[in-house]
C-alpha positions as a Python dict, from the first residue, in 0.01 Angstrom:
ca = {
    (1, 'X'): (0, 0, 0),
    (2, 'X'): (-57, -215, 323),
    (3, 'X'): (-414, -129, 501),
    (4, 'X'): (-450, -292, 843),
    (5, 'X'): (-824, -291, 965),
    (6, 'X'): (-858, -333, 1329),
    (7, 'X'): (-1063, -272, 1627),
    (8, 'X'): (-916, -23, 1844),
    (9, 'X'): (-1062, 150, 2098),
    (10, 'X'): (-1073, 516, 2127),
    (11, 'X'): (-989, 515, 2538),
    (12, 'X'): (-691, 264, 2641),
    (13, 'X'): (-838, 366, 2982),
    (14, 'X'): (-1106, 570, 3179),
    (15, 'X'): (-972, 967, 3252),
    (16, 'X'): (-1055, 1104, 3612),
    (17, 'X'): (-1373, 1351, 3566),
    (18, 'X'): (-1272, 1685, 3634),
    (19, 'X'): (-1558, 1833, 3823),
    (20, 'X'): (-1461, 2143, 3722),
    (21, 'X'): (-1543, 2098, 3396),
    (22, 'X'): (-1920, 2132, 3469),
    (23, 'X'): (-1873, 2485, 3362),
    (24, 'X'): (-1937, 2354, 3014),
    (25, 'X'): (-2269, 2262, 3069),
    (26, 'X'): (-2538, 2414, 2922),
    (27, 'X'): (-2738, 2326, 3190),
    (28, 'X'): (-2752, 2175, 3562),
    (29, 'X'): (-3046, 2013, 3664),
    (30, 'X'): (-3111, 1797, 3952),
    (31, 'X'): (-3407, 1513, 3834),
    (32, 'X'): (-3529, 1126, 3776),
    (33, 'X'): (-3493, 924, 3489),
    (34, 'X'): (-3737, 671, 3321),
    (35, 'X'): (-3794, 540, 2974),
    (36, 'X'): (-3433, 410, 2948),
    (37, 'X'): (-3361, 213, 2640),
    (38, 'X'): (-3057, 162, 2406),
    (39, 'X'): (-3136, 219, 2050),
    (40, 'X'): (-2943, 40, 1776),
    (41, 'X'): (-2783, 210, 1529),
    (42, 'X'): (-2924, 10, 1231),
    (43, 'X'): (-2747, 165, 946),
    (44, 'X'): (-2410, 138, 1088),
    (45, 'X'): (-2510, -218, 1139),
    (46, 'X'): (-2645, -276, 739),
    (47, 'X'): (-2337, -47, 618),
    (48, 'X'): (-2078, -267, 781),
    (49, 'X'): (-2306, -621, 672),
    (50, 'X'): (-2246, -490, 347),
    (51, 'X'): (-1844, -485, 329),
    (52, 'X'): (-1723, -763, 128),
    (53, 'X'): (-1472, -1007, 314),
    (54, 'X'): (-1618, -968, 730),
    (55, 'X'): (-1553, -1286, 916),
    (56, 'X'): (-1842, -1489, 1000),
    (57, 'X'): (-1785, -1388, 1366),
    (58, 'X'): (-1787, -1031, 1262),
    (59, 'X'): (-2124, -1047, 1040),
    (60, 'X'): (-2260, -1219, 1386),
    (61, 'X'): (-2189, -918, 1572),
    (62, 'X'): (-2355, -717, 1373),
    (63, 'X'): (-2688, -880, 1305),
    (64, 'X'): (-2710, -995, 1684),
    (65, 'X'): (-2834, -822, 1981),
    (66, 'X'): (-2497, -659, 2107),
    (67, 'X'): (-2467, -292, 2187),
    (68, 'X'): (-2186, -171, 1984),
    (69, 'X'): (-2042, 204, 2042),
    (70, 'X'): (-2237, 320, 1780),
    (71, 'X'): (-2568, 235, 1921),
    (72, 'X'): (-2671, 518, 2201),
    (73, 'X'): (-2932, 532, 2512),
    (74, 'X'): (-3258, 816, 2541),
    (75, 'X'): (-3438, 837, 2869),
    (76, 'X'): (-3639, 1073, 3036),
    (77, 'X'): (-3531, 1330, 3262),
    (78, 'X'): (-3790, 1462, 3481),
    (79, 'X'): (-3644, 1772, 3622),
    (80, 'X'): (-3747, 1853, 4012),
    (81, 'X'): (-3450, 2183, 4022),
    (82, 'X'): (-3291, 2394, 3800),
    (83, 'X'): (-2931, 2500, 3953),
    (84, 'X'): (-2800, 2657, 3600),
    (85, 'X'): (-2914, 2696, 3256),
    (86, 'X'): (-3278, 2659, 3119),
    (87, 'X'): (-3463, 2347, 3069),
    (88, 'X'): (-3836, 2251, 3057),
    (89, 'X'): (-3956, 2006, 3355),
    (90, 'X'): (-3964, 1712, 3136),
    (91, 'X'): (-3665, 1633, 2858),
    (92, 'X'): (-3536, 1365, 2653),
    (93, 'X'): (-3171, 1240, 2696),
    (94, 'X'): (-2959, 1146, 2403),
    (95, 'X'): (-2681, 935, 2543),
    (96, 'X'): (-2373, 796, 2350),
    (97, 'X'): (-2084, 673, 2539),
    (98, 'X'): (-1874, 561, 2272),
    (99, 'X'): (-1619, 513, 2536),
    (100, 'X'): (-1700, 276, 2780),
    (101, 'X'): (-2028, 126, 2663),
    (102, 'X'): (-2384, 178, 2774),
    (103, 'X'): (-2574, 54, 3122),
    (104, 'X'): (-2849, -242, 3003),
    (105, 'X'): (-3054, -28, 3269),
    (106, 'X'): (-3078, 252, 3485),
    (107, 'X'): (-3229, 345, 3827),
    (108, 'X'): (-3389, 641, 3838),
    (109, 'X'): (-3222, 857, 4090),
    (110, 'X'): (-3275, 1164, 4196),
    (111, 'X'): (-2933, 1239, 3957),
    (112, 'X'): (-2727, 1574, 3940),
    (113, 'X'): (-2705, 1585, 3540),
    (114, 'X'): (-2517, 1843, 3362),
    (115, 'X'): (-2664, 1885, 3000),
    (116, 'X'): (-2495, 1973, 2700),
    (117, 'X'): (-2753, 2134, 2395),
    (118, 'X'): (-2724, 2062, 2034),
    (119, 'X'): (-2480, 2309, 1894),
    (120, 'X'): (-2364, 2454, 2210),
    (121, 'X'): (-2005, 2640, 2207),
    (122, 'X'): (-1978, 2587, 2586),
    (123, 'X'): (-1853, 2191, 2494),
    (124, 'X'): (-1456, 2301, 2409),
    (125, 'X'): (-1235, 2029, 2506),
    (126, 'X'): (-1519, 1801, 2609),
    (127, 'X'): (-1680, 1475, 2397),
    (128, 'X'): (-1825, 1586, 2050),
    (129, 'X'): (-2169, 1404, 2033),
    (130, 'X'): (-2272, 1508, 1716),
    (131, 'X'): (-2581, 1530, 1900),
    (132, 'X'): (-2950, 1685, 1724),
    (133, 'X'): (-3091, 1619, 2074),
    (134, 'X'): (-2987, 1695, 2477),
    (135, 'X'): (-2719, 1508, 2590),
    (136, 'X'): (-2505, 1449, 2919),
    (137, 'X'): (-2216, 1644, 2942),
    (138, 'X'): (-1912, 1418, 2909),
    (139, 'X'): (-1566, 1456, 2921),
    (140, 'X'): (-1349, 1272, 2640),
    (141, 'X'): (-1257, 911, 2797),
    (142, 'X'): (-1410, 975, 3095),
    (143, 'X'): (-1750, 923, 3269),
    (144, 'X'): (-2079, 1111, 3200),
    (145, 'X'): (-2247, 1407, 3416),
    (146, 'X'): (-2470, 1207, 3647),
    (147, 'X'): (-2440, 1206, 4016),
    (148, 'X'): (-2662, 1077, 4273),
    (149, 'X'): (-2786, 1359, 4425),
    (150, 'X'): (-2639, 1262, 4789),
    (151, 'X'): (-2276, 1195, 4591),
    (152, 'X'): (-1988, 1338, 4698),
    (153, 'X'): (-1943, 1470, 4335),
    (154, 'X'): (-2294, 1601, 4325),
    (155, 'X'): (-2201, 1803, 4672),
    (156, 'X'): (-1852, 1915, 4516),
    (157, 'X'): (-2046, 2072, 4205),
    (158, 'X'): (-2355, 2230, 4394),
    (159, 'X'): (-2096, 2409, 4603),
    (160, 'X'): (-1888, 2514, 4258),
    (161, 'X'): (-2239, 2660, 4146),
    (162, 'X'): (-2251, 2864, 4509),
    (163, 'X'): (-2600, 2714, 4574),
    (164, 'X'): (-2638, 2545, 4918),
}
């Protein structure tokens, strides 16, 4: 038996967002973000430093400061309007674009954000996060749920909702 072991990426390419597919949200707030970091996701990182036979250049990548699609973002969401859902005025954002890779930053808005809650059935056909926190609605190979408010996209799902 022949085993092969290479990187491949999940997403040859980046899908349109179908605004549509808002409707899977849990919730649809309209806020600003701060406390934006990436956190490392250290025991991927030791489990893979422990496979016998990685390159040097692959041990490098994992002890160095690279964000690899394993690691994931949290920030704060301060919520200013509620169009859909429920969700307290302050929440913390679990984000993992496995995807496309993370920002090194963010500004913070005003953002439409669609949210997606741990264990929510609404998510069918969308990105499985695995999540045990709040996360950004996100289609698979395509682009998170965050608009600037004054988007085009933010205007397109505000009038989906029926709210002016």
């Amino acid at each position: 038996m022949l085993l092969i072991c290479a990187r491949a990426d999940a997403c040859p390419e980046i899908s349109p967002i179908k605004l549509t597919d808002v409707k899977y949200a849990d919730s649809i707030v309209i806020g600003s973000i701060s406390n934006f970091r990436i956190v490392r996701d250290q025991k991927f990182r030791d489990r893979m430093l422990s496979a016998p036979g990685l390159s040097k250049e692959e041990r490098n990548l994992y002890r160095d400061g690279s964000t690899l699609m394993s690691d994931y973002a949290t920030f704060d969401l301060s919520v200013s309007k509620v169009l859909a859902g429920k969700v307290p005025a302050r929440v913390r954002i679990k984000w993992r674009n496995a995807s496309f890779g993370l920002p090194s930053r963010m500004n913070p808005g005003p953002f439409l954000v669609a949210l997606a809650y741990p264990g929510s059935k609404k998510r069918t056909g969308l990105w499985d996060f695995e999540s045990d926190a709040i996360a950004m609605l996100q289609g698979l190979c395509s682009n998170a749920f965050y608009f600037d408010v004054s988007s085009k996209e933010a205007r397109v799902i505000i009038k989906l909702l029926g709210k002016r």
